[in-house]
C-alpha positions as CSV (number, residue, x, y, z in Angstrom):
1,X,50.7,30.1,24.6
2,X,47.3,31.4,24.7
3,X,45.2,31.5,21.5
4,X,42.4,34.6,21.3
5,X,38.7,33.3,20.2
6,X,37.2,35.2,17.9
7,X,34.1,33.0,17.2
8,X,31.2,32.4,18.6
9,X,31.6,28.4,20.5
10,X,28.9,26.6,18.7
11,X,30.3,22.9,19.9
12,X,33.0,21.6,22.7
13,X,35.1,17.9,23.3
14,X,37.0,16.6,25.5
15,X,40.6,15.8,24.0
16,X,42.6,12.7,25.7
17,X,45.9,11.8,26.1
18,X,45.9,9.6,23.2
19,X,44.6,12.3,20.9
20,X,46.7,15.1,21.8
21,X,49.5,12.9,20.8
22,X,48.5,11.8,17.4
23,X,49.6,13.9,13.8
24,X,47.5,16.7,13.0
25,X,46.3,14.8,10.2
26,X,45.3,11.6,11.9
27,X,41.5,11.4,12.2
28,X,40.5,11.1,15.7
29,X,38.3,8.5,17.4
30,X,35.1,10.1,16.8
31,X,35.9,10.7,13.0
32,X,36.3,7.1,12.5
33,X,33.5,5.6,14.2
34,X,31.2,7.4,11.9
35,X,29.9,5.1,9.3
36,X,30.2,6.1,5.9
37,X,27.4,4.5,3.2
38,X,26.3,4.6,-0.3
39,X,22.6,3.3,0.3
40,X,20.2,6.0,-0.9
41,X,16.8,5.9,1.4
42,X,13.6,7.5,0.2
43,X,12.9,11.4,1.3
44,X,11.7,14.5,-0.1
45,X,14.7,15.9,-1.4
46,X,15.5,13.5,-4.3
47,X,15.2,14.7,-7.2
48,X,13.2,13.3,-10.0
49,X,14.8,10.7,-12.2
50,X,14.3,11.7,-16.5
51,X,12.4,8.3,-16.5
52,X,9.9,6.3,-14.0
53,X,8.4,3.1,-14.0
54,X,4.9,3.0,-13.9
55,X,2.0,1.1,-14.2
56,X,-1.7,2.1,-14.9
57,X,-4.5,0.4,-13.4
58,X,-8.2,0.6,-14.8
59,X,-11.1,1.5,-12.6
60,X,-14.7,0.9,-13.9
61,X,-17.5,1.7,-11.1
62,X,-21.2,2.1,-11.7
63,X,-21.1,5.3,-10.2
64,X,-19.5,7.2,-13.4
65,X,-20.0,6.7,-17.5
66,X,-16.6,6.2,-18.0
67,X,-14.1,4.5,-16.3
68,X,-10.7,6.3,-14.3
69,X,-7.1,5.2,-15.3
70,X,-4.7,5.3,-12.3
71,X,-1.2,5.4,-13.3
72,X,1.6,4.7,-10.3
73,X,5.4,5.6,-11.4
74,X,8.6,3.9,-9.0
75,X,11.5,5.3,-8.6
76,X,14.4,2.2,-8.4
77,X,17.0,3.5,-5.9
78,X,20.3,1.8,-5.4
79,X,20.1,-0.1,-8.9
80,X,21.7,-2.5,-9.7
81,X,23.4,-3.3,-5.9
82,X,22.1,-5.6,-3.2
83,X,20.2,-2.5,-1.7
84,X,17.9,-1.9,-4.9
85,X,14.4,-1.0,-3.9
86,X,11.4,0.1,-6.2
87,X,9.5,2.4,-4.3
88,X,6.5,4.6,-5.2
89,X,7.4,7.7,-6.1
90,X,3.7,9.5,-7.7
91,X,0.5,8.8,-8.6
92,X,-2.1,10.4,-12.1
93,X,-5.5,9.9,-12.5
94,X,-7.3,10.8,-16.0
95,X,-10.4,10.2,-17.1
96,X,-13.2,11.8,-19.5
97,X,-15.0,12.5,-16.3
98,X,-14.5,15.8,-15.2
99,X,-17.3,15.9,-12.4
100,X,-14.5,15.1,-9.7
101,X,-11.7,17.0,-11.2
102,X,-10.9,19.0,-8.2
103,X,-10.7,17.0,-5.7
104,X,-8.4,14.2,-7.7
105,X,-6.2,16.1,-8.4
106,X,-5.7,17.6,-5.1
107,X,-5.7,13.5,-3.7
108,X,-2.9,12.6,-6.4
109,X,-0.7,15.3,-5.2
110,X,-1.1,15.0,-1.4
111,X,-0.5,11.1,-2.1
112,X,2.4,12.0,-4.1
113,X,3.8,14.2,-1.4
114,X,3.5,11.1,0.8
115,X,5.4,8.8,-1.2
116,X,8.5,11.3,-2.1
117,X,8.5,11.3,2.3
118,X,9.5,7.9,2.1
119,X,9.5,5.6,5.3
120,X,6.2,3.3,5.7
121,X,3.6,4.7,3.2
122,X,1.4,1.4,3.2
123,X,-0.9,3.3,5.8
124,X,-2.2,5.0,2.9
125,X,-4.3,1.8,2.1
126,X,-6.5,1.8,5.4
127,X,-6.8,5.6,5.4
128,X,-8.3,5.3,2.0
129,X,-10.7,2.5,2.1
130,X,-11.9,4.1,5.3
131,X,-13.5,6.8,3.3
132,X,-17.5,6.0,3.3
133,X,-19.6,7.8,0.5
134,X,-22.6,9.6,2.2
135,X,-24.6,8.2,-0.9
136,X,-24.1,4.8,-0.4
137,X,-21.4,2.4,-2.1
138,X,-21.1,-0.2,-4.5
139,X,-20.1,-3.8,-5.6
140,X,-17.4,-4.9,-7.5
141,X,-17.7,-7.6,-9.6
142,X,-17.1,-10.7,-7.9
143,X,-18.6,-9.2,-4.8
144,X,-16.5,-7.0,-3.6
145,X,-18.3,-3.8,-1.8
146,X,-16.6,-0.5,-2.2
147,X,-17.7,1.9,0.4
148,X,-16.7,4.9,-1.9
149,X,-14.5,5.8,-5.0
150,X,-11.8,7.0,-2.5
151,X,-11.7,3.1,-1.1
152,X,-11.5,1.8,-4.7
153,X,-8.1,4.6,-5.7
154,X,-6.9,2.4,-2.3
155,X,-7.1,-0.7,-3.5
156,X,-5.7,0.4,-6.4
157,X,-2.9,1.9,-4.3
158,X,-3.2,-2.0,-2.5
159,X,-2.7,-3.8,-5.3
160,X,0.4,-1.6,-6.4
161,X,2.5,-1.5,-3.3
162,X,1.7,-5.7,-3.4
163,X,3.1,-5.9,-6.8
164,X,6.1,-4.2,-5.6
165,X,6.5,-5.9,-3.1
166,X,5.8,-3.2,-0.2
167,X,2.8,-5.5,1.5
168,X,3.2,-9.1,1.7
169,X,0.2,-11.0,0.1
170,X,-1.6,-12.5,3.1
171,X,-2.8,-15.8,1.6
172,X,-4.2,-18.8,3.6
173,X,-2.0,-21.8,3.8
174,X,-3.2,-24.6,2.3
175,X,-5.1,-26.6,5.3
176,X,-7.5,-23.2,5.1
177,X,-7.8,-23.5,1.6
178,X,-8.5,-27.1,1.6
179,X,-11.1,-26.3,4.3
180,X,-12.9,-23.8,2.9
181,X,-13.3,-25.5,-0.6
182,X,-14.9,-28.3,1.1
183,X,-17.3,-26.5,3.0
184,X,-18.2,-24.6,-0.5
185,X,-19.0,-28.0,-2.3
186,X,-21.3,-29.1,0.9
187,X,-23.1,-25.9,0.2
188,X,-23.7,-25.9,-3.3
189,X,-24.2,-29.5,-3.0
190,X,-27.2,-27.9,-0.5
191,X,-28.3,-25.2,-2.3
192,X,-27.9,-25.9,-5.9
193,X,-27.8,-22.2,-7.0
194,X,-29.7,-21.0,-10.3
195,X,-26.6,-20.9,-13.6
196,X,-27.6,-17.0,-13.6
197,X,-27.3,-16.3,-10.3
198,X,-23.4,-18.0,-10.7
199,X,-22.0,-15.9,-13.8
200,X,-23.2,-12.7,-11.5
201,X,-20.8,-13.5,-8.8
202,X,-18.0,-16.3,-7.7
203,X,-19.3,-17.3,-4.6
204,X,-22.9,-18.9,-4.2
205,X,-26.0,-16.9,-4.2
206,X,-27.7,-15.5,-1.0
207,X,-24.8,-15.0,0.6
208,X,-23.9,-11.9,3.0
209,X,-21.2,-9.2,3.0
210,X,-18.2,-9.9,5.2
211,X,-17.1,-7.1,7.7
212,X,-13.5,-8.2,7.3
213,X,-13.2,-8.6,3.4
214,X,-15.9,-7.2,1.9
215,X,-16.9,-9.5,0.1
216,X,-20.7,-11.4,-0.6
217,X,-19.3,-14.4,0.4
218,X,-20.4,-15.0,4.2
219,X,-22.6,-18.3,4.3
220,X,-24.3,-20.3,7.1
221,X,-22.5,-23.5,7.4
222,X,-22.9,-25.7,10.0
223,X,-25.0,-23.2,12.3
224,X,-22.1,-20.4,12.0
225,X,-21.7,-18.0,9.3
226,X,-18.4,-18.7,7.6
227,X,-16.9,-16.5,4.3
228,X,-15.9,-18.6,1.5
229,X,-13.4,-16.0,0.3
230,X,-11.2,-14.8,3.6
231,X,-12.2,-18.0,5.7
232,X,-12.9,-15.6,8.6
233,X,-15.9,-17.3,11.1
234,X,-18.2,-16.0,13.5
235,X,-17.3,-19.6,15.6
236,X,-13.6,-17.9,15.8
């Protein structure tokens, strides 16, 4: 019997044996070795839950009066099974300031846009604190040098996806720790900073920014330059 196509062939298979002879009804092979799951991923197309959780972070630079208030909001998807995951799902910054009003707003939504993508948005962190301000930068207290206010909404970003669980603190073991408090007493034991000098900043005084955690706490110990915060050494 031979059967008229009226549509347009979009798709073809080849049927065996096997199949031909099964009911109607009977799902084939190919129907049953696709795997059917309730795990909900990340991506652009979910829609926005009637409640977030969120957290709001407080930046205070010298390079504005008043200080910025970053709020991040998670979405939790598959709550409440073995698959839950918080994930970041948008990011507001106010302020009284409205010298940079433009331009953060249009950083919050592009980062925003990011995060409802889904996959690995942790790149967001370099990208960020690779931004240099043609003016110069700035230290944190406690040393810490921010190249520009874009770095600092990073480590903001950082210190979220951390909390979250995203990044993975990368903290030395305790050998380092162990290592690098000792060579801190021999120096200060050396030195004998000034009180002052001390309340300014955690790590002794005179000592030099490190490339790889920006942070005044590079010393000379031992005829190599050693940080006192990330451990990292010029000996290797």
């Amino acid at each position: 019997m031979a059967t008229k196509i009226v549509k347009k062939i979009v798709s073809y298979g080849v049927v065996s044996e096997e199949e031909k002879a099964l009911p109607v009804d009977t799902p084939s092979r190919a129907e049953k070795e696709v795997p059917t799951s309730n795990v909900i991923h990340m991506h652009e197309k979910l829609e926005r839950p009637e409640m977030l959780l969120g957290s709001t972070y407080k930046v205070k630079t010298p390079l504005t009066e008043h200080a910025l208030y970053v709020t991040v909001n998670d979405v939790v998807l598959n709550q409440g099974t073995e698959h839950e995951l918080r994930r970041p799902f948008e990011v507001f910054i106010n302020s009284k300031n409205m010298d940079h009003f433009q331009w953060i707003v249009a950083l919050t939504r592009i980062i925003s846009a990011v995060f409802r993508k889904g996959g690995d948005v942790t790149f967001l962190v370099e990208e960020l604190r690779s931004v240099f301000d043609p003016r110069g930068g700035y230290f944190k207290r406690g040393g810490k040098f921010m190249p520009s206010l874009v770095a600092e909404i990073g480590e903001v970003i950082d210190q979220h996806l951390r909390f979250i669980g995203m990044i993975k603190d990368d903290e030395l073991d305790d050998h380092q720790k162990r290592f690098l408090e000792e060579k801190r007493e021999q120096f200060d034991a050396a030195s004998q900073p000034k009180v002052a000098e001390i309340a300014e900043s955690s790590f002794p005084a005179g000592a030099q920014l490190c490339n790889k955690c920006n942070t005044k706490a590079m010393v000379k110990m031992d005829g190599c330059m050693t940080c006192l915060n990330c451990g990292d050494s010029k000996c290797g």
